[in-house]
Structure formats: structure tokens, C-alpha cells
C-alpha positions in Angstrom: 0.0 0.0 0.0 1.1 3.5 -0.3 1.3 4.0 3.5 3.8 1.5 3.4 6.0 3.9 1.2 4.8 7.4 1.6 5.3 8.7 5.2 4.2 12.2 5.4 7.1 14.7 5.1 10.0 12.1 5.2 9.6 10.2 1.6 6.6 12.0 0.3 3.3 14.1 0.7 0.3 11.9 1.4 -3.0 14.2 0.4 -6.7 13.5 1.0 -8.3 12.7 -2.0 -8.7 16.6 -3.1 -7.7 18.0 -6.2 -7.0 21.3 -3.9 -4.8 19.7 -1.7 -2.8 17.7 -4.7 -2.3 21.0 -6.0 -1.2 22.6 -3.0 1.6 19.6 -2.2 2.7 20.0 -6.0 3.7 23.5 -5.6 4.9 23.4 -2.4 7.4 20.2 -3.7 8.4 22.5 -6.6 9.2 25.3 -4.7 11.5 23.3 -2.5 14.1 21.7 -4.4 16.4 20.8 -1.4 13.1 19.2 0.4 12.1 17.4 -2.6 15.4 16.1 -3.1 15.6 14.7 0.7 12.2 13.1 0.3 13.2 11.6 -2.6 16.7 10.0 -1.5 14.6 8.9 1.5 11.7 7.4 -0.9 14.5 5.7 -2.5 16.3 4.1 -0.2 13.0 2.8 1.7 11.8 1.4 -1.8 15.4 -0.7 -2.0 15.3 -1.3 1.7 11.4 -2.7 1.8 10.9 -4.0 -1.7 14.5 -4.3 -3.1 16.0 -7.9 -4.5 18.0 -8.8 -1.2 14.9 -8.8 0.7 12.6 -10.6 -1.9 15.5 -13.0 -1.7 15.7 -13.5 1.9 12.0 -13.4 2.2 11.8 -16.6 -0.1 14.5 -18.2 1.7 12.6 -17.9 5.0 9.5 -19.3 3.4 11.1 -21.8 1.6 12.9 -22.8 4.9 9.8 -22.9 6.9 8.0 -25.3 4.2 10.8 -27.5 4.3 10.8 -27.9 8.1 6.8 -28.3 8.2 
């Protein structure tokens, strides 16, 4: 899910469902360039850390491991 990702102010700008309030979070991320950059180096690195390779990989190993021993 997106919460999963998008925690408000650190990786991103989560927004009610508004057209208003998209807009307003647009323009205040263009306006910032050194916040947007921050948020996105820290969306980044949560996307690799959650969702990267080396944890689908050691995710199937733990499942695999567990079917093994059942």
C-alpha cells in the first residue's frame, strides 16, 4: 500500500483525496528543491530497503525454509 512507502514529510506528501490539496503539495514540492530532493533519496532508499532484490530474496528463503521444516 502506499502508506507502506509514503510517510508524510520524510519520503513524500500523502493528500486526502482533493484535487485542492494535490495541488497545493505539488507546488509546495516545486518550490523546494532541497526538500524534494531529501524526500526523494529517502523514498528511495525505503523502496530498496522494503521492496528491493535482497529482501525478496531472503523473504523466499525464510519461506522456503519454513516449508521445508513443516
Amino acid at each position: 500500500s502506499a502508506a507502506e512507502v509514503v510517510e508524510h514529510g520524510v519520503t513524500g506528501l500523502a493528500v486526502p483525496p482533493d484535487a485542492g490539496a494535490l495541488a497545493a503539495a505539488l507546488v509546495e514540492l516545486l518550490l523546494d528543491v532541497d526538500r524534494r530532493s531529501v524526500m526523494g533519496r529517502a523514498a528511495a532508499d525505503r523502496a530498496v530497503e522494503r521492496f528491493g532484490s535482497a529482501r525478496l530474496v531472503t523473504g523466499h528463503a525464510v519461506l522456503y525454509r519454513r516449508l521445508l521444516e513443516s
